[in-house]
C-alpha positions as CSV (number, residue, x, y, z in Angstrom):
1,X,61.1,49.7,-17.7
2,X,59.5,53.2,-18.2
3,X,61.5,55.6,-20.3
4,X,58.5,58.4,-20.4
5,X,59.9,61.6,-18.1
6,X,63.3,62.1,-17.6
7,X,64.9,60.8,-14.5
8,X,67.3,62.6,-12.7
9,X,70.2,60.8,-10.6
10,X,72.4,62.6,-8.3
11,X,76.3,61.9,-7.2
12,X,76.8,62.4,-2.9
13,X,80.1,63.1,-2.3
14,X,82.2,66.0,-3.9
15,X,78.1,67.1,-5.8
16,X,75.9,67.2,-3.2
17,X,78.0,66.9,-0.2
18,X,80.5,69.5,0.2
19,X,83.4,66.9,1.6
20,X,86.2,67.7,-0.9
21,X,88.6,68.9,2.1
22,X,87.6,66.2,4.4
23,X,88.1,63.7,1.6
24,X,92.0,64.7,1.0
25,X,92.6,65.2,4.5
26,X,91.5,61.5,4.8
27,X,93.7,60.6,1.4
28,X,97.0,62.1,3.1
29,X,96.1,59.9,6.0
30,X,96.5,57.2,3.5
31,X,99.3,58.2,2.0
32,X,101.1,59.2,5.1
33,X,100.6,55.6,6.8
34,X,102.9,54.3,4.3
35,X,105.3,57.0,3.8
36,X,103.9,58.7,0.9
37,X,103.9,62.5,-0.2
38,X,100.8,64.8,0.6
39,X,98.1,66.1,-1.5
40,X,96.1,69.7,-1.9
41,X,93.2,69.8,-3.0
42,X,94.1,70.8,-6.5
43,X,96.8,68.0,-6.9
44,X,94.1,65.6,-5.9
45,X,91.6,67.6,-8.4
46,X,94.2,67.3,-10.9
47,X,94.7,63.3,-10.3
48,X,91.7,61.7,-9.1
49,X,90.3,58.5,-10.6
50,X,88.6,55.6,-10.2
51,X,89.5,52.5,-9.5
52,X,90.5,54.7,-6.8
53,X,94.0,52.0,-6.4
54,X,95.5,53.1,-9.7
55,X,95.2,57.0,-8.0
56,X,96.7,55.6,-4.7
57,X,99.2,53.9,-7.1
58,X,100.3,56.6,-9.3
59,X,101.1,59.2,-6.3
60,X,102.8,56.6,-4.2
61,X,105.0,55.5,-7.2
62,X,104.4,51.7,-6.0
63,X,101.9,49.4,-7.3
64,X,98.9,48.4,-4.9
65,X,96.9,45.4,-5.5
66,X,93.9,44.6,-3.6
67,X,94.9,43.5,-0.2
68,X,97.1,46.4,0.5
69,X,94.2,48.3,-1.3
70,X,91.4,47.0,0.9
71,X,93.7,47.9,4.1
72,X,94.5,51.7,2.6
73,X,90.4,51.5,2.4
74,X,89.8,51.3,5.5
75,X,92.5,54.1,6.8
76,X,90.8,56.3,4.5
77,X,87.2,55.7,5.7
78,X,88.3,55.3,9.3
79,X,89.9,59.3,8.8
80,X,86.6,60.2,6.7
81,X,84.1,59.2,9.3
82,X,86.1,61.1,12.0
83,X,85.4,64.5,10.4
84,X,81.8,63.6,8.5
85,X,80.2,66.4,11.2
86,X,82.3,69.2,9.8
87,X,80.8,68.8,6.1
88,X,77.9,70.6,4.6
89,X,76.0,70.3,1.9
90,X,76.9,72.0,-1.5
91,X,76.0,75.9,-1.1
92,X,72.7,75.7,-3.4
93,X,71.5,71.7,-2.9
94,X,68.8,72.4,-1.7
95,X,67.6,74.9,-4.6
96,X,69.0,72.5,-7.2
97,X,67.1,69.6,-6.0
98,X,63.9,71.7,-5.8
99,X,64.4,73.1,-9.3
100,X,64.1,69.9,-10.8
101,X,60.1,68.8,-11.2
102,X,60.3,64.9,-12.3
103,X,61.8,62.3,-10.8
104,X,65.2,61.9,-8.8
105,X,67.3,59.5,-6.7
106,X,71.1,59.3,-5.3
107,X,73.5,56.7,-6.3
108,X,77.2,56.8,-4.1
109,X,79.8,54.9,-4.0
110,X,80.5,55.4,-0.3
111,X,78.9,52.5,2.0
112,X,75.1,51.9,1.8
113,X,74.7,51.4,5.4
114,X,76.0,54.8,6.6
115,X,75.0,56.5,3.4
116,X,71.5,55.9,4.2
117,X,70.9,57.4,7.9
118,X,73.5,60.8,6.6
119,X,71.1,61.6,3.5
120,X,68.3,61.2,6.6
121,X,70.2,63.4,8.5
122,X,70.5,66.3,6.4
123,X,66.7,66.0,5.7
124,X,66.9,64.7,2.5
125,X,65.0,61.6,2.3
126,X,61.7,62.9,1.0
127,X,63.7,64.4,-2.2
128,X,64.3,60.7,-3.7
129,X,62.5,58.3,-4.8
130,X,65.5,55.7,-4.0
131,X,68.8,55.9,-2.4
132,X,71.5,54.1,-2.9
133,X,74.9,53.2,-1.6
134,X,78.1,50.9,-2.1
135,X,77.0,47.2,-1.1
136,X,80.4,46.2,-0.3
137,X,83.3,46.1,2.2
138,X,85.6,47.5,0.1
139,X,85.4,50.9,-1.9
140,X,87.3,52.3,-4.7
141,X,85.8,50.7,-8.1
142,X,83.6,52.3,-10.9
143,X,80.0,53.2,-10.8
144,X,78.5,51.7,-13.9
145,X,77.7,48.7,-12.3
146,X,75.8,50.1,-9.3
147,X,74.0,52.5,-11.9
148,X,72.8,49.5,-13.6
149,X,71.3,48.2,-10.6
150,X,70.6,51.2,-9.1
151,X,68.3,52.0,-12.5
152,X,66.6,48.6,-12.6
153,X,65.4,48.5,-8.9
154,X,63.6,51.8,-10.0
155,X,62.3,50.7,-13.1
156,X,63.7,53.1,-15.2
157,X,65.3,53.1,-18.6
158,X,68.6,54.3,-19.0
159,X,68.0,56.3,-22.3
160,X,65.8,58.5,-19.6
161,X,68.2,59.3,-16.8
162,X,70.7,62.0,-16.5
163,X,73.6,62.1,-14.1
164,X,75.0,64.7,-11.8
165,X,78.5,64.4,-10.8
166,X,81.5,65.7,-10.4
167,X,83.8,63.0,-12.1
168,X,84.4,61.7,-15.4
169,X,83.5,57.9,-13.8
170,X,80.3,59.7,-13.4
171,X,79.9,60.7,-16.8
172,X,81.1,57.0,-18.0
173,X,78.4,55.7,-15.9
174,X,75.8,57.8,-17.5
175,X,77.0,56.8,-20.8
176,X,77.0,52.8,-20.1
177,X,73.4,53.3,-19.7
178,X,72.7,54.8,-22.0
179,X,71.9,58.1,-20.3
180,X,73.4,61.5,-20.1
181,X,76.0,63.1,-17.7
182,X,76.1,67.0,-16.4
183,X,79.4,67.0,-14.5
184,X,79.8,69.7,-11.6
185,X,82.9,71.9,-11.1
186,X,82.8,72.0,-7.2
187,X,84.2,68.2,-6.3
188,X,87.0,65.8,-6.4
189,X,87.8,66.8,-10.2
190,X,89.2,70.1,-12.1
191,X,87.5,71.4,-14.3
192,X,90.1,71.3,-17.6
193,X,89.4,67.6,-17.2
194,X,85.9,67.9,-17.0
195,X,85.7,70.2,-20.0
196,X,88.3,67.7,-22.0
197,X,85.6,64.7,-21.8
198,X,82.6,66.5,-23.6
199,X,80.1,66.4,-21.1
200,X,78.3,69.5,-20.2
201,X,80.1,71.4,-17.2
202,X,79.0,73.4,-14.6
203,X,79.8,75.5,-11.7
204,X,76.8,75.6,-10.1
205,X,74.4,72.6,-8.9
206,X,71.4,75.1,-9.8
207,X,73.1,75.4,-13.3
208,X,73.9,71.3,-13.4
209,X,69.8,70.9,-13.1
210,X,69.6,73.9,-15.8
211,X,71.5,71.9,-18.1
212,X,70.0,68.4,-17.3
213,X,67.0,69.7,-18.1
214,X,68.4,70.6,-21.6
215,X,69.9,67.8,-22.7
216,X,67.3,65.7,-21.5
217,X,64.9,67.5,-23.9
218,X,66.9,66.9,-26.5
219,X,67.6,63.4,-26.4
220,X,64.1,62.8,-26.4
């Protein structure tokens, strides 16, 4: 492990990718296939959580265990995959990512295996020094694990890395490491809840990187 220069790890969906609209449109599709109310985009700011069956749970008014879970997966990601062309990438990515001068890599929970050739596909590849997606059929859990593992196949302590995302399982990620979380207004959460846990909060990507590089110097 090498905890010299900070290390910078970047959230895909709702930070970098721009997919918050696609993302509920492919939630109602869930919740329509059994009945259930539809979402905006601020009630599913408002409610958003991970494990992402508790959310399902709590707007359907029904408890959902992992079978019916695992099927409600695979609506969603069936819906999310049909509209994937339509999304771009957060207005100033690019900037952001070029902003920051050490290290940097991308951990998602969506699936490795179609994670991979998208980042490829909107030329950002060279940016990170690893890449990493969900190794799993199922979606839906927390990301501390996969930051865990995600951290050690890099080498890199987790008193050195700092987090940008947009939710608070983000920020509990960052924290189970021992890192530090910068959590971005623009996704799947609203920012009263953001502000609530602590973390440092921004509007802007360019601004997240601003204030990564901050509290990375002064952890160290």
């Amino acid at each position: 492990m090498t905890p010299a220069h900070p290390h910078l790890v970047w959230d895909w969906n709702g930070t970098l990718l721009n997919d918050l609209s696609l993302v509920v449109a492919a939630t109602n599709a869930v919740f329509a296939s059994v009945g259930g109310p539809a979402v905006t985009s601020e009630e599913h700011r408002v409610r958003f959580r991970r494990p992402i069956a508790e959310y399902y749970a709590e707007v359907l008014g029904q408890a959902v265990d992992d079978d019916e879970f695992g099927r409600l997966d695979r609506i969603f990601h069936d819906a999310y995959r049909s509209g994937l062309t339509t999304c771009e990438l957060a207005a100033d990515a690019r900037t952001a990512m070029a902003s920051w001068t050490g290290s940097q890599s991308l951990l998602s929970m969506w699936f490795h295996e179609e994670l991979v050739p998208t980042v490829h596909t909107y030329g950002l590849t060279s940016h990170f020094t690893r890449v990493d997606g969900l190794r799993a059929t199922v979606g839906g859990g927390r990301k501390a694990e996969s930051l865990q593992q995600h951290l050690a196949e890099l080498g890199v302590d987790g008193t050195s890395v700092v987090l940008i995302g947009d939710s608070i399982d983000d920020a509990d990620a960052a924290l189970a490491v021992g890192g530090r979380a910068v959590l971005y207004t623009g996704g799947f959460t609203d920012r009263a809840r953001l502000q609530a846990s602590g973390h440092p909060v921004a509007d802007t990507l360019t601004d997240a990187v601003t204030l990564a590089r901050e509290v990375s110097s002064a952890g160290r």
